[in-house]
C-alpha positions in Angstrom: -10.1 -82.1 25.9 -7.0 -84.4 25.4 -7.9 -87.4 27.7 -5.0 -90.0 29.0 -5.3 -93.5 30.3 -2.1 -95.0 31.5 -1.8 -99.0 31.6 1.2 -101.4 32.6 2.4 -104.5 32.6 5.1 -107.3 32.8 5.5 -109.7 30.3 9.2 -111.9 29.6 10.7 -108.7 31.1 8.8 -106.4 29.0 7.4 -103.6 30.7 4.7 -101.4 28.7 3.2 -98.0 30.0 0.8 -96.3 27.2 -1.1 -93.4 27.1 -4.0 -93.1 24.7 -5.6 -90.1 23.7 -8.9 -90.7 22.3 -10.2 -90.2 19.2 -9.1 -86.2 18.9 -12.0 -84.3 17.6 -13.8 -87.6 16.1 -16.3 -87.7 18.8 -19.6 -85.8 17.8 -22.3 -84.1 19.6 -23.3 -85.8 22.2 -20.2 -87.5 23.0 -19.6 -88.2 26.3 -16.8 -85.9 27.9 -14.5 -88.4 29.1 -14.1 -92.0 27.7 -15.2 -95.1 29.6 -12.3 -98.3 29.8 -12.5 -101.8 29.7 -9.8 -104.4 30.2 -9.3 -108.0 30.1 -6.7 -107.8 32.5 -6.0 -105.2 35.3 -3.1 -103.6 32.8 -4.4 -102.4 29.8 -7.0 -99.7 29.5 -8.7 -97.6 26.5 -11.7 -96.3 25.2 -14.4 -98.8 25.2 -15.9 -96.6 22.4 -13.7 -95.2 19.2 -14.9 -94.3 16.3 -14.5 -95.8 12.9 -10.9 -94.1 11.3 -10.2 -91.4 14.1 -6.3 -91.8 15.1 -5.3 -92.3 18.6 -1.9 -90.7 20.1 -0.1 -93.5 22.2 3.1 -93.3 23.8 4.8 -96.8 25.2 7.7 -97.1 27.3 9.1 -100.5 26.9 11.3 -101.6 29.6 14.0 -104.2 29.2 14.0 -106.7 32.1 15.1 -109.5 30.3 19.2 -110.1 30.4 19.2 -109.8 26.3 19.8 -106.7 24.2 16.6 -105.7 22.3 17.9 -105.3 18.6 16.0 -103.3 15.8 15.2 -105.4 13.2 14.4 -108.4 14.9 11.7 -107.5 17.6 8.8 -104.7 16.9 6.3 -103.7 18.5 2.7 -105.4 16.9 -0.5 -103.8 16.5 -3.1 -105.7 16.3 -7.0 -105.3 15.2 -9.0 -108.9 16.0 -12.6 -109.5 15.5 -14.1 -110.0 18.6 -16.2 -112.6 17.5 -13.9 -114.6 15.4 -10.5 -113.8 16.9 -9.7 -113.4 13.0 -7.2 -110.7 12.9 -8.5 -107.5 11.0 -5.4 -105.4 10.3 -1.9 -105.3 11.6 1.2 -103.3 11.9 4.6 -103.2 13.1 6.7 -100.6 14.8 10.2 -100.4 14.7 12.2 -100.0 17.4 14.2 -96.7 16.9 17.7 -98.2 18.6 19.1 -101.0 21.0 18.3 -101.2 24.4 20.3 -102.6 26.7 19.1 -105.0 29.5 17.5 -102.3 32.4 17.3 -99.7 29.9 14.0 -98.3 29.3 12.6 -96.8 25.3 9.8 -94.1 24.8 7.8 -94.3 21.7 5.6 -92.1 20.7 2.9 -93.5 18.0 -0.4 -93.2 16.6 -3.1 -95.6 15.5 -6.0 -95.5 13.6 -9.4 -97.8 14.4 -10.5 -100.1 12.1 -12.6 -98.2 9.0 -15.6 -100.4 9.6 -18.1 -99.8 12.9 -18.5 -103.2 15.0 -16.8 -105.3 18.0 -12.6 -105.6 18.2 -10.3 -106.5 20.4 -6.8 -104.3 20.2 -4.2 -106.5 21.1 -0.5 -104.7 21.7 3.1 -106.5 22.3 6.4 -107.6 20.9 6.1 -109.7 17.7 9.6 -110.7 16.2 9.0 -110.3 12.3 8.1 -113.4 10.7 8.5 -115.7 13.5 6.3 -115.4 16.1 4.1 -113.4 18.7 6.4 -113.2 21.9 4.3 -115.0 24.5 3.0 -113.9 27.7 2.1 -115.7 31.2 -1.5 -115.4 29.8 -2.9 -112.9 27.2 -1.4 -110.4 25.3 -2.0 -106.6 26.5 -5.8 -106.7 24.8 -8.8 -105.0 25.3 -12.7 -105.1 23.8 -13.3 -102.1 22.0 -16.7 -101.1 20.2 -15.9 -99.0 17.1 -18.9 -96.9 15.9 -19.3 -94.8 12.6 -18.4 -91.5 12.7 -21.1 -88.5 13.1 -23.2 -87.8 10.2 -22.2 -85.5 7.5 -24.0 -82.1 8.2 -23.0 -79.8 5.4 -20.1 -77.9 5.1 -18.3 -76.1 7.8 -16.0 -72.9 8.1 -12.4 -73.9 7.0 -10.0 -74.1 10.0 -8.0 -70.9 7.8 -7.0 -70.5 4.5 -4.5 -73.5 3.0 -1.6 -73.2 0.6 0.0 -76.4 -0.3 3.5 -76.4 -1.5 4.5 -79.4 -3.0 8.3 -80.1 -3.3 8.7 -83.3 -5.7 11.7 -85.3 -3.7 12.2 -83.1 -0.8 13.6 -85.3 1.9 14.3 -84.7 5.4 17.6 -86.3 5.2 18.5 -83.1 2.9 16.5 -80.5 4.7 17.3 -81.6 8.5 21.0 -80.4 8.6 21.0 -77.0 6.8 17.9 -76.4 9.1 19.9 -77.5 12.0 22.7 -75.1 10.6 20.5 -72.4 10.8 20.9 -71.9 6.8 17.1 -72.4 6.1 15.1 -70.2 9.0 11.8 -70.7 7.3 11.6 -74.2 7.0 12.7 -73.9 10.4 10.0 -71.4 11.0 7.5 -73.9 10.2 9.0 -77.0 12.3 9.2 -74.8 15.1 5.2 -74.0 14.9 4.0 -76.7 13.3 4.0 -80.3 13.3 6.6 -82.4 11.1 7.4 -85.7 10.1 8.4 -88.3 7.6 5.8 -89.1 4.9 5.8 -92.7 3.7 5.5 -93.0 -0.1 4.1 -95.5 -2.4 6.3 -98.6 -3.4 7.4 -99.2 -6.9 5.3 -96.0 -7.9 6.2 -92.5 -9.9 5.4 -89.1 -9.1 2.3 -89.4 -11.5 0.7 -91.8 -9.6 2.0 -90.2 -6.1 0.6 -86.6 -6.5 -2.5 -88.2 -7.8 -2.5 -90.3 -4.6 -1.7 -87.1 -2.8 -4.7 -84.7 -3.9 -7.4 -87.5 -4.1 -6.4 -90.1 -1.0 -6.7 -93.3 -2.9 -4.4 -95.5 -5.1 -4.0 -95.9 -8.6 -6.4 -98.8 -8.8 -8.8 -96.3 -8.0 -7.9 -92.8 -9.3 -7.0 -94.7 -12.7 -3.0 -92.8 -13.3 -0.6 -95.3 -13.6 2.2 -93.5 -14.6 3.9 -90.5 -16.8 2.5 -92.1 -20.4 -0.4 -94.4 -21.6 -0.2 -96.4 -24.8 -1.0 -94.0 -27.7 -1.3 -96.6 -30.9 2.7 -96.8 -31.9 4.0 -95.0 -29.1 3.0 -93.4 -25.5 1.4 -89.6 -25.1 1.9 -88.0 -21.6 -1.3 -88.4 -19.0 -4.3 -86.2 -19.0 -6.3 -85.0 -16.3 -9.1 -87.2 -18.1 -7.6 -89.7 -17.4 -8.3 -89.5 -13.7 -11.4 -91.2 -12.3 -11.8 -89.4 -8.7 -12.5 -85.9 -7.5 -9.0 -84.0 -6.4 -9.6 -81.9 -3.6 -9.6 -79.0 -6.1 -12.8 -80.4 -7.5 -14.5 -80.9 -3.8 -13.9 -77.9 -2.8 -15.0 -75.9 -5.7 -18.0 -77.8 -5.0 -19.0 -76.1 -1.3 -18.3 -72.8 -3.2 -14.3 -72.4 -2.2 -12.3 -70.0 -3.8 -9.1 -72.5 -5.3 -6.0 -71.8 -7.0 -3.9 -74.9 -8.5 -0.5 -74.2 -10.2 1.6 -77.1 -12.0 0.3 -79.3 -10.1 1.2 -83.3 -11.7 -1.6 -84.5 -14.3 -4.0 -81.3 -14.3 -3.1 -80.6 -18.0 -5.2 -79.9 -19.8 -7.1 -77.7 -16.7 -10.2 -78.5 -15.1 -13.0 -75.9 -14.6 -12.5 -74.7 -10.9 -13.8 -72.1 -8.7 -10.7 -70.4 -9.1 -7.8 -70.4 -11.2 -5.8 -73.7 -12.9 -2.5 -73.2 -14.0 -1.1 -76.5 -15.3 2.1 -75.8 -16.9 5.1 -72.9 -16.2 5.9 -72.5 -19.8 4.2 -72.2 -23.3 0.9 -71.6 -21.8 -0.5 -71.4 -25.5 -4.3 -71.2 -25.6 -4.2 -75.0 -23.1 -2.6 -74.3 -19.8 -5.0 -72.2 -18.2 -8.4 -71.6 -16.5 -10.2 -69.7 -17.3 -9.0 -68.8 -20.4 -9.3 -64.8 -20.1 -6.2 -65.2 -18.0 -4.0 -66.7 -20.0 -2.4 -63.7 -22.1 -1.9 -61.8 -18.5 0.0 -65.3 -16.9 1.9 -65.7 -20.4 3.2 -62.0 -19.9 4.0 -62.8 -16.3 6.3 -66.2 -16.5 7.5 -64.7 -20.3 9.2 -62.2 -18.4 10.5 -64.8 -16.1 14.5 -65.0 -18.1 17.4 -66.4 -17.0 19.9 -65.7 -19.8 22.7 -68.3 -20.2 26.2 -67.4 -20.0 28.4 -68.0 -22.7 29.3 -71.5 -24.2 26.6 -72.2 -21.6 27.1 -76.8 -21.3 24.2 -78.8 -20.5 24.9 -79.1 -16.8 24.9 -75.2 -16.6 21.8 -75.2 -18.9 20.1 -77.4 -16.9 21.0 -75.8 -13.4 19.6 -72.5 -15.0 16.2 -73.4 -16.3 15.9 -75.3 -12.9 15.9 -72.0 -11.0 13.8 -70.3 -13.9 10.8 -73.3 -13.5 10.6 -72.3 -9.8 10.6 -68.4 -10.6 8.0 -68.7 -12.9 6.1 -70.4 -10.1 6.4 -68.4 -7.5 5.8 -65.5 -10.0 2.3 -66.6 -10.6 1.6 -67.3 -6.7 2.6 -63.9 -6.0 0.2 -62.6 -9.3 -2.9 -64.6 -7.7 -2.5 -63.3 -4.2 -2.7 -60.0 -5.7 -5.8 -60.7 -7.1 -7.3 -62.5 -3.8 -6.1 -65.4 -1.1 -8.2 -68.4 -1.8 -9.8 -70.8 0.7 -7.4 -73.3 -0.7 -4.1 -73.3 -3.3 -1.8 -76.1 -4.1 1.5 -75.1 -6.0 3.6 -77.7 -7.3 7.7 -77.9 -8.4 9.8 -80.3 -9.5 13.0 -78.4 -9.6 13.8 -80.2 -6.2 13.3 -83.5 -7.7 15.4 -82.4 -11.2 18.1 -80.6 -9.4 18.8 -83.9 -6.9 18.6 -86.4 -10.0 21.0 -84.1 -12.0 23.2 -82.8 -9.0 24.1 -85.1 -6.0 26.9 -86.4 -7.3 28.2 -82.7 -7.2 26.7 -82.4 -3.1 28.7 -85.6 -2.0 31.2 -86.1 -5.2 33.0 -89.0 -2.4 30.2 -91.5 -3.2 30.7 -91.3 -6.8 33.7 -93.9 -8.0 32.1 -94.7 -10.6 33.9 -92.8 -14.0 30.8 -92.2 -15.9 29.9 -89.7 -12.6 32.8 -89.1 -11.0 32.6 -85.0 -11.3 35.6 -83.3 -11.4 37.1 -80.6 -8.9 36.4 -77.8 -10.8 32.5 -78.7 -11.3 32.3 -79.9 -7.5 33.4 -76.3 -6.8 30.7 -75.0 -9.7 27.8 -76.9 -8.8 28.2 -78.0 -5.3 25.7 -76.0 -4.4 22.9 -76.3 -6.6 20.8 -78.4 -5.0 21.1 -76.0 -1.6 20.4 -73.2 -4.0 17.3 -74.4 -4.9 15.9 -75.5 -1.3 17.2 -71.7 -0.3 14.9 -70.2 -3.0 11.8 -71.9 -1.2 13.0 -71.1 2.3 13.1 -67.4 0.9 9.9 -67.8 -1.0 8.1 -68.9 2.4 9.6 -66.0 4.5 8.3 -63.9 2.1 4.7 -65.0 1.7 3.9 -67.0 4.7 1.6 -65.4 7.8 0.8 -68.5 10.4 -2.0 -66.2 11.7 -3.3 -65.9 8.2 -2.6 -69.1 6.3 -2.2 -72.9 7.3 1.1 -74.0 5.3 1.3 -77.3 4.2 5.1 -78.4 3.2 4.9 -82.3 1.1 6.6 -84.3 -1.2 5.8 -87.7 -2.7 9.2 -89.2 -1.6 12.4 -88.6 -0.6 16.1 -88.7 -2.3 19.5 -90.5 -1.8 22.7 -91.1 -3.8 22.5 -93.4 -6.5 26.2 -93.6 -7.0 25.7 -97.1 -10.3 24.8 -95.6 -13.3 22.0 -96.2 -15.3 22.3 -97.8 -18.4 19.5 -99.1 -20.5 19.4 -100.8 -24.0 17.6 -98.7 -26.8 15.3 -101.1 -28.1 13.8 -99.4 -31.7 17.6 -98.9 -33.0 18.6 -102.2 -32.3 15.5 -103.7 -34.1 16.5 -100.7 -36.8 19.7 -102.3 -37.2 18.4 -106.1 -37.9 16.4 -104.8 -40.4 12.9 -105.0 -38.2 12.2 -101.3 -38.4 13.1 -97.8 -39.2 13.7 -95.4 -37.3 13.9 -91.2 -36.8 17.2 -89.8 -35.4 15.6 -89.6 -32.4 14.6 -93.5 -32.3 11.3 -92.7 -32.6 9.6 -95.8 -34.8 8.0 -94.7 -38.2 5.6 -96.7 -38.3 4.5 -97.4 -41.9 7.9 -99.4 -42.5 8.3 -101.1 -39.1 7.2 -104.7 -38.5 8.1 -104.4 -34.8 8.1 -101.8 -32.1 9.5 -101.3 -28.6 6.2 -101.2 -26.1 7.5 -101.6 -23.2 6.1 -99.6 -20.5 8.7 -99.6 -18.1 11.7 -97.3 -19.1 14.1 -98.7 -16.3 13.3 -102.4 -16.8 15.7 -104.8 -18.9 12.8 -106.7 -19.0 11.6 -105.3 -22.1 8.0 -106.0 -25.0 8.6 -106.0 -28.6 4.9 -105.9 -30.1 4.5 -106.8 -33.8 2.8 -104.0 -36.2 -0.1 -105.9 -37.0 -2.8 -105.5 -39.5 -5.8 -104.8 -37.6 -4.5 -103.9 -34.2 -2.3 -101.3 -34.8 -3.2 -97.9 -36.8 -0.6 -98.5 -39.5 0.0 -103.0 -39.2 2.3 -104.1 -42.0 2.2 -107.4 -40.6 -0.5 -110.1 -41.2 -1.9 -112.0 -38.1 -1.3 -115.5 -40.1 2.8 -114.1 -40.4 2.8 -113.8 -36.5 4.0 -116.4 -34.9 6.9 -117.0 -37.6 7.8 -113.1 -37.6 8.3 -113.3 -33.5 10.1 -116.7 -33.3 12.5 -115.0 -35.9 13.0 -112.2 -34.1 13.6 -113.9 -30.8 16.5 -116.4 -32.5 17.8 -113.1 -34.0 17.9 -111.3 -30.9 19.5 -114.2 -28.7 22.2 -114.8 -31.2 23.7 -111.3 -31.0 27.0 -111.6 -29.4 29.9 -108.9 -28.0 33.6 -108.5 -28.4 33.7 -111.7 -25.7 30.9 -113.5 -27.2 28.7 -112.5 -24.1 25.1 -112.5 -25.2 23.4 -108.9 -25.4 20.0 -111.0 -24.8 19.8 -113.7 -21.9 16.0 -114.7 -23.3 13.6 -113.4 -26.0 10.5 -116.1 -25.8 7.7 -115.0 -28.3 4.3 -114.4 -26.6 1.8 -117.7 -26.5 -0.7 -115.8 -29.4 3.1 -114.6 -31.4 1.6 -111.1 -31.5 4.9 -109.8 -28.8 8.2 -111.1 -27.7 9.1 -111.0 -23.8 13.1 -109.6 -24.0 15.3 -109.5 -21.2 18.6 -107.9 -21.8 22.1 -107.8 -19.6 23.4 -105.2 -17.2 26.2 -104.2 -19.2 29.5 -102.7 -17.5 31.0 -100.1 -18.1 33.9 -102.0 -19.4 32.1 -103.3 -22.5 30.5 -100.1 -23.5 33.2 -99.4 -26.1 32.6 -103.6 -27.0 31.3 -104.2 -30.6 28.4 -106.4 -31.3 27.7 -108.1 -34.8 24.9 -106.9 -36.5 23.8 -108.2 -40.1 27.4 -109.2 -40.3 28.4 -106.1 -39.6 30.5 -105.0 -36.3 28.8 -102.2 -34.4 29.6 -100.1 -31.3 27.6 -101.6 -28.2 27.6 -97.9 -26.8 25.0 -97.0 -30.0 22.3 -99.3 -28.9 22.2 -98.4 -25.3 20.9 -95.4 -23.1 22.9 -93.8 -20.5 21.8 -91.1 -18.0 23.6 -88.7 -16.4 21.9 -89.4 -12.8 23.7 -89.0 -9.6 20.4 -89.2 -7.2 17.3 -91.5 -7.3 14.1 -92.3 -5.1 14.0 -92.9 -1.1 10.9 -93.9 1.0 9.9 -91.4 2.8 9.2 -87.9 2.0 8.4 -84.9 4.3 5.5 -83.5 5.4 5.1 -80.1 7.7 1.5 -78.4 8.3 1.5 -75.2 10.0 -0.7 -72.1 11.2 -4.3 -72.3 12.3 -5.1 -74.9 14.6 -2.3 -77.4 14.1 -0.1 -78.0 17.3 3.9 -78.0 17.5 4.6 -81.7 17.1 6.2 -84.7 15.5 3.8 -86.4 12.8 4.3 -90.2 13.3 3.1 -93.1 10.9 1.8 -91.0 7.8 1.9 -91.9 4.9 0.5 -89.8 1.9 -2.8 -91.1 1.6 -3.7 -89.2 4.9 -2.9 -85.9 3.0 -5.9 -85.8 1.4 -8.2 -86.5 3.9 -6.8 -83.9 6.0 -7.4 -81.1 3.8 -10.6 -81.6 3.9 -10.7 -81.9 7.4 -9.3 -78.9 7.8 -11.4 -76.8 4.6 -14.4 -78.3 7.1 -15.7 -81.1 4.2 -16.8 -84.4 4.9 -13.9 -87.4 4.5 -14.9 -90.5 2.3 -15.6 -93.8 3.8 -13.2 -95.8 0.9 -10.8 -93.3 1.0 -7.6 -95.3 1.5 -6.1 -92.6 3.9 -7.3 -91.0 7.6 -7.6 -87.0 9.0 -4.1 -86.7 11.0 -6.4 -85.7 13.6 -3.5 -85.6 16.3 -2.0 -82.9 14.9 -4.5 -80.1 15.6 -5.9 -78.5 19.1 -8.0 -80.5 20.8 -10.7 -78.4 21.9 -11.0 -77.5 18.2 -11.2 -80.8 17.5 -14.3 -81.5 19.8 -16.1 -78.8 18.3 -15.3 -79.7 14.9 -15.7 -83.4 14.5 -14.7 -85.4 11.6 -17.5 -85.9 9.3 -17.7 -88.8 6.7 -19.7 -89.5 4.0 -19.8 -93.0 2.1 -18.1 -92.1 -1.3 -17.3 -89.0 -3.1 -19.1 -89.6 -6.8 -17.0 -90.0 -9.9 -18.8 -88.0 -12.1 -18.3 -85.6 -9.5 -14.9 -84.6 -11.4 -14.7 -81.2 -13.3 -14.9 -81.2 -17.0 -11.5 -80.2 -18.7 -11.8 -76.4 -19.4 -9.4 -76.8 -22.7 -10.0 -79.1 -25.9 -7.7 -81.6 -25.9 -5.8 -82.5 -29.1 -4.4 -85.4 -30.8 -0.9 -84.0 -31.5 1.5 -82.6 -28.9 2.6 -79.3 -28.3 5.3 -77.1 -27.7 5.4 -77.8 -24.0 4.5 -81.7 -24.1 7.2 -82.2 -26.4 9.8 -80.4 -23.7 8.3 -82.2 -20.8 8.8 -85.4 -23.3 12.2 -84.4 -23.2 13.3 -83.6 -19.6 11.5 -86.8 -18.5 13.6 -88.9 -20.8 16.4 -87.2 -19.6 16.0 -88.0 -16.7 14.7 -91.7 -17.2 11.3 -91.9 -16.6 10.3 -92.4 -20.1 12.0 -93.4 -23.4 
């Protein structure tokens, strides 16, 4: 039962109702039926009792009674956790307000927050902080009240899932995309879902890529703890893509393979090579080879199945046409091998991942909103405005299609996420190719491609970060590195060398290429940070070896026209889940409430919470959230393929679409 308690109160004009619904489904057998109150003041009421990481609905309407206009940005509403025996504050958050309101004018808010993780004695204090500055003050206390949190029931065993789950995850999708074809009534399924579902923006991970995200997403913890830190790990001279090794906690897939649930996972980010499932692993679209699949008996059938997946390019087909066509091929493929696994059985759980929407905005916005773009190196023409315009609708239509055809909310509980969303990134993206340049001052050779060969190279490129100017040179040592040239008593004279080589290279207007190169304090690496060139000096020449050389040979420039926003989207529908706006998410809660809803226990440590508040609430009284301290790491599958030293086929395409797009060099 959905329980209410309304409070009030006046404070420097502020006036704050609230209603708090407690605790969803988190309270156990046992529980009492209706929550008891307590209040330091005669305004604010809630439960005296919550339990440790349920999420409580609130809804505040804040009142402006003062003669000032409330501005966002400048006062939020605070959430505050204290100890009750200290007063030392536990956890905090903000709230933004949505838009001005005008002295008189009153604003509804609906929220949710979660109780502290950790069982003992808090007091919840709520009001209006302005960022940075201060608390605003009241004629006594702040709206406060003494709340006991306790740990949540026991773990039992495994439950009946709420219904069967199929996870569809849409690398980039973004709201601000979606919203207004919805709204036009050009997507009905997506639509569909908002309509019978609940929705909302997903918050993302700062600073992080979609390696680390989607790892984030199917285990509910960081990278600190599930151990990927991005698309590539040092690999002696050079980087190799992740593995699913390299992961250090269970994925869902593994838990719930565990409690005997049938599970399907197709292309889902760092599952290659596969893991041993109760199910089926799929973790790549093309060149399955004798590594992309589990179990192995299957992979000859799937091969057959995306193989016969062909787009045929048109004649004197570009790159931008290429690339738009093997796009809608990747997602064909994928929904291909859904519809072959169906056939065979629906599984408890399935998770299917693309990343044509994340290619297709990256590679195509400027085309969507060709106004932004001033900018020559992406200013589109007319003619491909009117040829590609659509292609990043064209791709969102193929899902909406792909959903009406497959998706039964009486069947199946849909689950719509991505691990951020997408804007226009109208500078372009210019980076300087490090191992040529050192090629061309006579520190190493290089292939065509600028990869280093090793044998005859005294220094390298490492740098980890393909988007930073703030680059690593690493020396080829003896002794460190597989194939060192370069003895460890030469170090220190090699790197200051190359750092007074480096910082004297001048342009056609004697602007430095380097602002500093300082050699490391062992002279094993030199620290490098290069300029932002514009485009004006690409065509400059830069003395090399007394030589004069093109600057536009030593640098790296992408054809992207759409980059990273903050949020991404999340929609779960079908099965118990309500109609509803999701507020406050972010996608360490996705996790978490999978399991929920497959009826496993949540992890203590896990770093996200059960959305509790979107599903019924009777169902969620007689299906409590269960926890269990920590999910074991050797708890994760073993790889179901050998995994080789040398790259394939399909790792050295994947190579090649991510440094196309930037993520890698």
């Amino acid at each position: 039962m959905k329980r209410k308690i309304q409070f009030r109160r006046m404070v420097l004009g502020l006036t704050i109702a609230a209603v708090v619904a407690a605790a969803w489904g988190c309270n156990g057998e046992g529980a009492p039926s209706a929550p008891s109150a307590t209040a330091l003041g005669p305004s604010l009421q809630v439960p005296s009792e919550m339990q440790a990481g349920c999420r409580y609905a609130i809804s505040h309407a804040l009142k402006n009674d003062t003669d000032e206009r409330w501005e966002p940005g400048i006062l939020k509403v605070g959430v505050r956790w204290l100890s009750a025996e200290t007063d030392d504050v536990v956890s905090s958050d903000r709230r933004q307000l949505s838009r001005p309101v005008e002295p008189g004018e009153s604003l509804d808010i609906d929220d949710v927050i979660a109780a502290p993780d950790i069982p003992g004695a808090y007091r919840l204090v709520i009001g209006l902080v302005e960022e940075g500055v201060r608390w605003v003050p009241t004629d006594s206390k702040r709206d406060r009240a003494d709340v006991t949190v306790v740990a949540a029931p026991a773990y039992m065993g495994p439950e009946k899932p709420a219904g069967q789950i199929r996870i569809i995850g849409l690398d980039g999708a973004t709201w601000d995309v979606l919203l207004p074809w919805i709204e036009a009534g050009k997507l009905p399924n997506f639509f569909r879902v908002l309509r019978e579902g609940s929705w909302g923006p997903l918050r993302s991970l700062p600073g992080s890529l979609s390696p680390v995200m989607w790892t984030s997403i199917a285990t509910g913890y960081e990278r600190d703890k599930h151990g990927i830190e991005g698309f590539q790990v040092r690999n002696g001279y050079g980087m190799r893509l992740v593995r699913s090794s390299d992961r250090k906690v269970p994925a869902i897939w593994n838990l719930a393979s565990q409690y005997g649930l049938k599970t399907y996972i197709v292309n889902w980010q760092v599952t290659d090579p596969p893991e041993a499932i109760n199910g089926v692993m799929v973790s790549r679209l093309r060149e399955l080879g004798e590594t992309g699949v589990y179990p192995l008996e299957l992979t000859e059938e799937l091969a057959a199945i995306t193989g016969a997946v062909r787009l045929p390019p048109t004649a004197q087909e570009d790159s931008v046409q290429r690339w738009r066509r093997v796009l809608r091929e990747d997602l064909e493929k994928l929904i291909a091998i859904e519809r072959f696994l169906t056939s065979r059985g629906r599984p408890d759980l399935a998770g299917y991942y693309t990343h044509s929407t994340d290619e297709v905005q990256h590679r195509y916005w400027k085309y969507m909103e060709p106004d932004v773009f001033i900018d020559p190196l992406l200013r589109p023409s007319p003619d491909d405005v009117k040829e590609h315009g659509n292609a990043i609708f064209e791709v969102y239509q193929r899902i909406d299609d792909w959903i009406g055809e497959s998706w039964s909310p009486e069947e199946e509980i849909l689950v719509l996420v991505s691990d951020h969303g997408a804007q226009a990134d109208p500078q372009p993206r210019v980076y300087l190719a490090l191992n040529p340049l050192l090629a061309a001052l006579g520190l190493a050779e290089v292939t065509e491609s600028g990869e280093v060969i090793t044998e005859a190279s005294q220094a390298f490129n490492c740098t980890e970060d393909p988007w930073s100017f703030h680059l690593t040179i690493c020396l080829n040592l003896v002794g460190r590195e597989p194939n060192g040239i370069v003895p460890l008593e030469k170090a220190t004279a090699l790197s200051q060398n190359i750092a007074q080589r480096l910082t004297a290279l001048r342009l056609t207007d004697h602007t430095a290429l380097i602002k500093s190169a300082e050699p490391s304090a062992d002279g094993t690496s030199v620290r490098v940070e290069a300029i932002r060139p514009s485009r004006l000096q690409f065509e400059d020449e830069l003395q090399i070896q007394g030589r004069m050389a093109r600057l536009r040979d030593y640098l790296i420039i992408h054809d992207i026209s759409g980059q990273h926003s903050s949020f991404g989207i999340l929609a779960i529908a079908g099965g118990p889940v309500v109609v509803g706006r999701i507020h406050n998410a972010d996608l360490l809660d996705v996790a978490p409430t999978i399991l929920y809803l497959l009826g496993q226990p949540v992890a203590e440590d896990m770093e996200g919470s059960p959305l509790t508040e979107i599903v019924e609430p009777r169902y969620l009284e007689e299906h409590p959230v269960y926890r269990t301290r920590s999910f074991d790491p050797l708890a994760v599958q073993d790889e179901a393929s050998p995994v080789s030293g040398r790259e394939d086929e399909a790792q050295r395409e994947l190579k090649e679409r991510l440094r196309s797009l930037g993520y890698i060099q």
